[in-house]
N, C-alpha and C positions, 0 to 999 in steps of 0.2 A: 439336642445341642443348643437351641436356639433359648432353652433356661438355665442351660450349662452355664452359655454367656453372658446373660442377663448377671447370672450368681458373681460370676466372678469379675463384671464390670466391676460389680459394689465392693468387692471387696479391694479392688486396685482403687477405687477412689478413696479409699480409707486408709492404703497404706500398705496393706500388703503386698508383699514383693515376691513371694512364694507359693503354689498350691502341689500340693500331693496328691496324687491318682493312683488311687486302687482299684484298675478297669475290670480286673477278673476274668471271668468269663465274657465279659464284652469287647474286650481287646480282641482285633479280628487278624492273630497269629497266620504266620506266614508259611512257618514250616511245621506247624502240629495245629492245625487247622480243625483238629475235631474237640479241642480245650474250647475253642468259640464259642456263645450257647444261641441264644433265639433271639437276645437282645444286642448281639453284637451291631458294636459301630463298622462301617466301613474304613479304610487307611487313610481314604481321600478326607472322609470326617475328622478323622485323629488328627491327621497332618493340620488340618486346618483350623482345629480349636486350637491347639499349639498355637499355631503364626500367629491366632486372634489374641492369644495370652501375651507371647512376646510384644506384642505390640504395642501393650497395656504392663512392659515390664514386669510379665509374671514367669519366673520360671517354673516349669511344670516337669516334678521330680515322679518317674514311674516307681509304685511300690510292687514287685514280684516277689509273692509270697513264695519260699523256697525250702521252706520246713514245715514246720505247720502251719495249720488253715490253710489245705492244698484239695478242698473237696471237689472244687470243681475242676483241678487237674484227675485225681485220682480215682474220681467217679467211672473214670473212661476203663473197659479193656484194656486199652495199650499198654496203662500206665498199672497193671495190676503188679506189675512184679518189681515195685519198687515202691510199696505200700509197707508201713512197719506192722500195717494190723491187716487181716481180712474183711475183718466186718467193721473198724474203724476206720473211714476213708480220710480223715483229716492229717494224714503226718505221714512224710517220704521217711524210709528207714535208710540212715545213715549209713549203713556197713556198703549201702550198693553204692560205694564211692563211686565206679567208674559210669553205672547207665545215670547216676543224678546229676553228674559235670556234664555228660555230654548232653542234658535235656535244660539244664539251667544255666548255660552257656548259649545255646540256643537262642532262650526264651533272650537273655539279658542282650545278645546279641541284634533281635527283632527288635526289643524297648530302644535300642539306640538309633535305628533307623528313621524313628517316628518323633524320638525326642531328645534334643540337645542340650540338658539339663548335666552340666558335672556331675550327678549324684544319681546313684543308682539304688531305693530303699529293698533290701533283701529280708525282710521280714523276720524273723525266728522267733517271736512271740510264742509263748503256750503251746510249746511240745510237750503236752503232758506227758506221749506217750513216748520219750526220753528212755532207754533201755527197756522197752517192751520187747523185742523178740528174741528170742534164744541167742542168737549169736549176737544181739546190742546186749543184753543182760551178762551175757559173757564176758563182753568188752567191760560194762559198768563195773562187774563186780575186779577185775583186774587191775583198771588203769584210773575209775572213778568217774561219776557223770559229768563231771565240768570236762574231761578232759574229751570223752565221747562226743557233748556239745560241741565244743570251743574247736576241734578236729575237724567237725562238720562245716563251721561256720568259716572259719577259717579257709577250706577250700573256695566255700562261694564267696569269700571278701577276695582271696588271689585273682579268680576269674572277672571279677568288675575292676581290682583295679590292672588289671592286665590289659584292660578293654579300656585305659585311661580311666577311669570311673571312679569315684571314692563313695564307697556302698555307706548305706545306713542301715543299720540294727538296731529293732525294741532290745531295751534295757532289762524284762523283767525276770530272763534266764541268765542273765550277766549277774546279776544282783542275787540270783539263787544258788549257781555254784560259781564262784567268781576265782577259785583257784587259778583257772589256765585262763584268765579273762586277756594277759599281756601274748599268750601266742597270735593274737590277731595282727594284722597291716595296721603301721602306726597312720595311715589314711583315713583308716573308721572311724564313723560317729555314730555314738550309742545314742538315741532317742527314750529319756526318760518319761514314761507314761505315768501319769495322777488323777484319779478323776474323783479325789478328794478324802485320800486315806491317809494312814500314815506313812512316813518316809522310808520305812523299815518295813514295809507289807512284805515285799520280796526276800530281802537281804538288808545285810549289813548295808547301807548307801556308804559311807566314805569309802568302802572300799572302790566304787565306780564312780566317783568325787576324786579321790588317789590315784587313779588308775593312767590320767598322762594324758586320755584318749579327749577329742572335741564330744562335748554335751549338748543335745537341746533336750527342751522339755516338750511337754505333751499334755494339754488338761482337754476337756473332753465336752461338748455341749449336746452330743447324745449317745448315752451309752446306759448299763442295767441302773438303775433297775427298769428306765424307760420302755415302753414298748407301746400298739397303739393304743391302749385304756390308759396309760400313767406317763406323764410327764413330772419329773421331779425338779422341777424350777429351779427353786430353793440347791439343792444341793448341786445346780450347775453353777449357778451365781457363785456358792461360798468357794466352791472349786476355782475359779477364773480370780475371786478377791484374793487365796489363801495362797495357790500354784505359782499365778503368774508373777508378784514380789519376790518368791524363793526361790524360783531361776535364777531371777537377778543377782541374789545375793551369793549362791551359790557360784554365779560367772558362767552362766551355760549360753552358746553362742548364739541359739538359736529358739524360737519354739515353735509347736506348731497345733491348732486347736482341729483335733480330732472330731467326728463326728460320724459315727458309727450307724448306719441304716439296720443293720442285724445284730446280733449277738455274738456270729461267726462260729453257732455250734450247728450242726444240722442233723436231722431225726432221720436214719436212711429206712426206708420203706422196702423189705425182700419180696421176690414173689416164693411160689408155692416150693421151687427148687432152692431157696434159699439164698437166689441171685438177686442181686441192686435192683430196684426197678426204677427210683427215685431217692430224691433227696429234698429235705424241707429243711429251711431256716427254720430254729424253733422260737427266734424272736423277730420280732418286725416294728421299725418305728415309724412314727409320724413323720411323714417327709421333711428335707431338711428348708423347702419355702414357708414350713410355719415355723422356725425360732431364729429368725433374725433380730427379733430382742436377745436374743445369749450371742448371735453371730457381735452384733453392736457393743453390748458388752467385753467384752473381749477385746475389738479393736480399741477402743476405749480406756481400757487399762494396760495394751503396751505404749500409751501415749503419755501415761502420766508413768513419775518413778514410786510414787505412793499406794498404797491397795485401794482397789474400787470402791470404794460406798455406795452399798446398792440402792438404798434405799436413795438417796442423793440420783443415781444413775435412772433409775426408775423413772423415777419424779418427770427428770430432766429429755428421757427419749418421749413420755408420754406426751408431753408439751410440745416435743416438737414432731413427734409423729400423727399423735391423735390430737392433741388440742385440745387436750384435759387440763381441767382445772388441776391443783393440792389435791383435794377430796375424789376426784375419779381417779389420779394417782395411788395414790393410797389405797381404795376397793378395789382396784384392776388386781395391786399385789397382794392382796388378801384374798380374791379369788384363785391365783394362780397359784399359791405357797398353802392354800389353805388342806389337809388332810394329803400326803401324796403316799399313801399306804397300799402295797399291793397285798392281792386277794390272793393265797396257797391254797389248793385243796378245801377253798368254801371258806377258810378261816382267814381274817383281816389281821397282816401283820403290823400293828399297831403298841405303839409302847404303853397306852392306856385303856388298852382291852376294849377297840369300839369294835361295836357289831357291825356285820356286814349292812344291815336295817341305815343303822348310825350314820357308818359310809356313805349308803346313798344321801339320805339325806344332806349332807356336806356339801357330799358331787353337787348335788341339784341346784343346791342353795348359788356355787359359783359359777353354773350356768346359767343359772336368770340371772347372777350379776354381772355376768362378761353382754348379756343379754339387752339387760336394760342400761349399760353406759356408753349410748352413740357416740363413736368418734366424730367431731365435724373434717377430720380429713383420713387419707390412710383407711377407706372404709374397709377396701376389698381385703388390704392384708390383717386389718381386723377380725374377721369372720374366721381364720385361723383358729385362734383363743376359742370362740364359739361353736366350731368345730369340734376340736379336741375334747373340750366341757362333753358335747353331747354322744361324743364314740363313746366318754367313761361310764357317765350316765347308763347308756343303753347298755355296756356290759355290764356294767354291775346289775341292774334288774333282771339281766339273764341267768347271772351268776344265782340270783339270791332265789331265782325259781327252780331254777335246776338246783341248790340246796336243798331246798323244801321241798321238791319235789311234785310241783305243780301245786301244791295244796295251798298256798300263801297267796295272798289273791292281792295283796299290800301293791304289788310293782307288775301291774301289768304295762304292757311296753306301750 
């Protein structure tokens, strides 16, 4: 808690008025008390980071995921009979209308106790598995998948704004089947996610431009292909320069910069009876205390009505963070933007064919240079950058041994 608030001092002194919490399994649930995991906060905690947020004029909006990304609800016994897969624990199946109201009525009902935020974020992001079970496939193939979604979704926008609330929904099953996107509460607001694609990744976009409903946007300062060997700089800056103008222009009310610790897919581990025994995130990033250069950036460019100039933006934090000259400007971002290619199956996915050899080499090169350019201030949050350098480093040498198979004697650790 106590770097919770540190975090989000900085970002109330910068301007933000808003923070979104995704507690998960750390929310410590009142009346389904076994969704809690080992990391749970106490209520006395919740309650309290809250007052410290309001205090600092931050409203702090609960996101209860309620379709998919529900592993860590449906990991549990209790909840087996209202799983759309058996052995995919990520997605409640929609047809059990009545036990998923009376469990996310609940949940939403507990989020309100703890937090006084108008807005209640109900998730429905990436239900891949959208008419997966015989009788949702039955539905799909009759009435169609927007309407099977928009049906689901629909019940949990009723229950929050029943509860006074006005829910928010990811945008990116709205944009894929967007026929029944108007059966929803004209209360919603769809949250547009970008984290540097095109506009049309999903769907048609005018069609949820047209739609009538309040918009904000969503760009992302960590998310894939990040994890902890690879930080993609580069493609979070041009996300934050490209995203945060086209909100604008598009007229969306709000936005809100994501930052994602996992991937939110998870590898479930059976035992011999072919029961759960576990469950593993299959990505994991570098904590969010080392990129408060993208947190900065970002604050940064909702201050101006112009797209960020990063290299301009660069320049301008190193100066006042580290105390670098032009020239350690410049080398900082050529270590960080320099090679951000991840390694599949031993092979470097790279547009110019570099060997994984190549790779290292690159890594190494930007860690003797995050190495060799002493901040005179800012040292400790420096070591960051030097940090990250030398995780990559060391898996890539791992990498390229476990290739060759021990025999390559080039990268010993």
């Amino acid at each position: 808690m106590p770097v919770l608030k540190t975090f989000v001092g900085q970002l109330a002194a910068n301007g933000i008025n808003t923070i979104l919490m995704e507690w998960e399994g750390t929310y410590p649930y009142a009346e389904e008390p076994v969704i809690s995991n080992r990391y749970v906060y106490s209520r006395k905690q919740i309650v309290d980071f809250i007052s410290y947020c309001h205090r600092l004029k931050l409203d702090v909006i609960p996101l209860q995921q309620s379709f998919g990304h529900l592993e860590y609800v449906l990991r549990h016994y209790k909840y087996a009979g209202i799983r759309e897969d058996a052995t995919d624990f990520s997605q409640v199946c929609p047809s059990k209308r009545e036990q998923d109201k009376r469990l996310f009525t609940r949940l939403y009902k507990d989020m309100i106790l703890t937090h006084n935020s108008p807005y209640i974020h109900i998730g429905g992001d990436e239900t891949h598995l959208l008419g997966h079970c015989e009788i949702c496939q039955r539905e799909a193939e009759e009435v169609g998948l927007s309407r099977v979604y928009f049906d689901y979704i629909k019940m949990l926008c009723d229950i929050v704004v029943s509860l006074g609330k006005r829910p928010l929904v990811w945008a990116d099953m709205a944009l894929k089947y967007p026929e029944y996107i108007h059966e929803l509460p004209k209360q919603t607001i769809f949250v547009d996610w970008n984290y540097g694609w095109s506009e049309n990744k999903f769907g048609d976009h005018e069609k949820l431009i047209n739609s009538g409903y309040e918009i904000w946007g969503a760009p992302a300062i960590r998310s894939d292909p990040d994890d902890y060997y690879l930080t993609d700089w580069y493609r979070h800056f041009k996300n934050i320069k490209d995203f945060v103008p086209e909100c604008r222009l598009m007229g969306y009310e709000g936005i809100i910069m994501t930052s994602w610790s996992t991937s939110g897919v998870y590898s479930p581990i059976f035992n011999a009876d072919n029961d759960l025994a576990d469950l593993y995130p299959v990505r994991h990033v570098y904590p969010i205390s080392g990129f408060e250069l993208l947190a900065s950036a970002f604050m940064t460019s909702l201050k101006d009505t112009s797209a960020l100039v990063i290299d301009d933006f660069i320049n301008s934090y190193c100066r006042k963070t580290y105390d670098f000259n032009a020239e350690q400007a410049i080398i900082f971002k050529k270590a960080l933007f320099k090679t951000p290619y991840k390694v599949v199956q031993g092979k470097v996915l790279s547009p110019v064919g570099m060997t994984i050899g190549q790779l290292i080499d690159s890594a190494t090169w930007s860690a003797n240079i995050l190495r060799s350019i002493i901040p005179k201030k800012g040292k400790k949050g420096f070591q960051h950058y030097v940090l990250m350098a030398d995780i990559r480093v060391f898996y890539l040498k791992v990498t390229a041994i476990r290739c060759h198979g021990g025999k390559d004697h080039s990268y010993r650790l």
